[in-house]
C-alpha positions as CSV (number, residue, x, y, z in Angstrom):
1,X,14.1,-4.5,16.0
2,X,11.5,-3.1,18.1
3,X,7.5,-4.6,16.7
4,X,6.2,-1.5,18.3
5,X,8.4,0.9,15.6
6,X,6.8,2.3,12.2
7,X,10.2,0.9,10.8
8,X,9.4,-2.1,12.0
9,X,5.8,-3.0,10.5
10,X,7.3,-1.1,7.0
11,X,9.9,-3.8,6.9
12,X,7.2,-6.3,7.0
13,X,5.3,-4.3,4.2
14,X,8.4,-3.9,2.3
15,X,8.7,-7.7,2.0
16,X,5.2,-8.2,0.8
17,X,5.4,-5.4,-2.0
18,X,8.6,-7.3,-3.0
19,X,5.9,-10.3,-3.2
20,X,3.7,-9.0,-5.5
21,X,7.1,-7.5,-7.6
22,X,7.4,-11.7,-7.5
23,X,3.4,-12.1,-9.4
24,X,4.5,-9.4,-11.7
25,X,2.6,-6.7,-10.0
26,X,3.7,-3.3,-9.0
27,X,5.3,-4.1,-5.6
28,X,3.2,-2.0,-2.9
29,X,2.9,-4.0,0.4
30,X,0.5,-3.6,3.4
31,X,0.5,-4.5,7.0
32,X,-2.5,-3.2,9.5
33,X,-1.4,-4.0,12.8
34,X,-4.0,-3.6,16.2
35,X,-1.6,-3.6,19.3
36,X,1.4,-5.3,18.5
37,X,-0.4,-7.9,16.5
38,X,-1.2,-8.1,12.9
39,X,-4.4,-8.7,11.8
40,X,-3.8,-8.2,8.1
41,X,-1.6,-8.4,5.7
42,X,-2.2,-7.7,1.7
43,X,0.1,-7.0,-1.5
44,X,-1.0,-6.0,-4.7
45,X,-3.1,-8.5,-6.9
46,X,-5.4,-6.3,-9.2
47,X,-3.5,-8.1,-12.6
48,X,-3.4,-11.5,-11.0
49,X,-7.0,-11.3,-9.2
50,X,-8.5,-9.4,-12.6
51,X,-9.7,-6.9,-9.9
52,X,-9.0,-3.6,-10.3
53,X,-9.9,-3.1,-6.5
54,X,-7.1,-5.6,-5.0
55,X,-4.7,-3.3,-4.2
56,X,-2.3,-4.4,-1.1
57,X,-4.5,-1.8,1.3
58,X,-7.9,-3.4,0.0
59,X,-6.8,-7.0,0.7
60,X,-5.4,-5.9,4.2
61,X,-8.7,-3.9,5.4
62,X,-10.7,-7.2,4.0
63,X,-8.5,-9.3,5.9
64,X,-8.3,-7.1,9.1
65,X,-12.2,-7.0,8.8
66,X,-12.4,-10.8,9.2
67,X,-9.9,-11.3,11.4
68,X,-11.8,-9.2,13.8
69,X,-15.2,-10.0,12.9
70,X,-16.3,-6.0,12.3
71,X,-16.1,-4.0,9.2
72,X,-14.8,-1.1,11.7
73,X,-11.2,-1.4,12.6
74,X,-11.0,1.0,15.6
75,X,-7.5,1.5,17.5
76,X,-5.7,-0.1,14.4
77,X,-3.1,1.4,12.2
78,X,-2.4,0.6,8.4
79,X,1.7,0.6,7.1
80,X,1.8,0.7,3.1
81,X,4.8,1.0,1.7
82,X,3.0,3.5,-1.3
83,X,0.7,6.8,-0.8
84,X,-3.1,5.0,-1.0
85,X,-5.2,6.2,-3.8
86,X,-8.1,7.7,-3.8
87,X,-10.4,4.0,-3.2
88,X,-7.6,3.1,-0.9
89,X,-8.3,6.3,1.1
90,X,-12.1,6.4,1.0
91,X,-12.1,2.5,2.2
92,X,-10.0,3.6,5.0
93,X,-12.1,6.5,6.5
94,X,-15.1,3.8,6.3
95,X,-13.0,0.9,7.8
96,X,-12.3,3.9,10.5
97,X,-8.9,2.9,10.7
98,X,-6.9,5.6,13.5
99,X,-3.7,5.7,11.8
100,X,-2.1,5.8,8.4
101,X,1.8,5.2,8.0
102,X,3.2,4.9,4.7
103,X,6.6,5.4,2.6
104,X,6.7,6.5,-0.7
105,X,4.8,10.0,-2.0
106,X,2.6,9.2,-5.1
107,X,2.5,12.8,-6.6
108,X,0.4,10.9,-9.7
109,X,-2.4,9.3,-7.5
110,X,-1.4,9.7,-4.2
111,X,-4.8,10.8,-1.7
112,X,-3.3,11.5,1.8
113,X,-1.5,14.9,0.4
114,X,0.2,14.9,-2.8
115,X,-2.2,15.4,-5.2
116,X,-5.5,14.7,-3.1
117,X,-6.1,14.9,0.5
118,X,-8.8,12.6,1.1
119,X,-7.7,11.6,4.4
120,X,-6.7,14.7,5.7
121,X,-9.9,17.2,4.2
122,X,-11.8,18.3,7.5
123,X,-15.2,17.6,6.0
124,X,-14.7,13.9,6.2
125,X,-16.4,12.3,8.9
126,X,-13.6,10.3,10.6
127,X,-10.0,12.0,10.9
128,X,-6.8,9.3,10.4
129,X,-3.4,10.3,12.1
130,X,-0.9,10.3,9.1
131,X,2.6,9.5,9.4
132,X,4.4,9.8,5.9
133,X,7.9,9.2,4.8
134,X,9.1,5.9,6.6
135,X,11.5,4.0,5.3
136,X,10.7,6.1,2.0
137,X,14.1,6.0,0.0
138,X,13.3,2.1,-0.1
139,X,9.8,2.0,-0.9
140,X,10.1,4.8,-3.8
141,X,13.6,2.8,-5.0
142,X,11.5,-0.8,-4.9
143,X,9.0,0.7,-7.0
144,X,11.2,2.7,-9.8
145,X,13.6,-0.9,-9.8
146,X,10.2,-2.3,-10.8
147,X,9.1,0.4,-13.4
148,X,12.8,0.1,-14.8
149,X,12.6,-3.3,-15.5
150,X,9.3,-3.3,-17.1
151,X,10.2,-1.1,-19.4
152,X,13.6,-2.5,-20.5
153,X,11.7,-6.2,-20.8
154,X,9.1,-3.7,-23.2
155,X,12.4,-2.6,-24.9
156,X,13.7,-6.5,-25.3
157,X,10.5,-6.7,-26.7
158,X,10.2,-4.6,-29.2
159,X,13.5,-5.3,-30.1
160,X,13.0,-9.2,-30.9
161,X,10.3,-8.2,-33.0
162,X,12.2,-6.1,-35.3
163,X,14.6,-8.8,-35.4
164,X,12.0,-11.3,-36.9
């Protein structure tokens, strides 16, 4: 496949949400790529991390960040495989990041459209391209195969305990 396809980088962000499904946290993977060349990568960690700011976007801004030496990561464009939330989307329009690519619609917390538009409100200072709906049958089917299997181990669970 093609590196310079969004298909392409949401593979590779597909395969780090199905990391942090691996750590026990809800799989949503990141890639920001600059050119053809990634500069960041990040899954989610918030449980794992105790930091309720290590979401998969957070850890691939901070890692972009570094990678380039600048807090601004102009001409860069971020895959997640999940709708960024409202810190996702603020760190993003301060990162200045030009585009936004990601899968699944989060109508609960979603901030590029669903239920907020951070990214897209015309009183923000920098405007972010936003590509939505790639590879999104996968993402949103990763993430309700998680929540399914959480709560049928939280079913096992109660279970054993009426048992005892």
């Amino acid at each position: 496949m093609n590196p310079q396809t969004d298909e392409y980088w949401m593979r590779h962000a597909l395969e780090l949400a199905r990391r942090a499904w691996e750590q026990g946290e809800v799989p949503v993977g990141a890639v920001l790529v600059q050119g053809d060349r990634v500069i960041g990568e990040g899954w989610n960690r918030p449980i794992s991390q105790c930091d309720p700011t290590a979401h998969a976007e957070i850890m691939a801004l901070r890692q972009g960040g570094k990678v380039i030496d600048n807090y601004r990561l102009l001409d860069t464009t971020l895959y997640v495989t999940l709708e960024p939330c409202v810190m996702c989307a603020g760190a993003m329009v301060h990162s200045r990041i030009t585009r936004l690519v990601y899968g699944a619609k989060d109508e609960k917390t979603g901030a590029a459209g669903s239920l907020l538009d951070v990214i897209g409100h015309p009183g923000m200072n920098h405007q972010i391209e936003i590509a939505h709906g790639v590879l999104a049958e996968e993402c949103a089917t990763l993430l309700s195969d998680f929540f399914r299997m959480r709560r049928e181990q939280k079913r096992a669970q109660r279970q054993a305990l009426r048992a005892d």
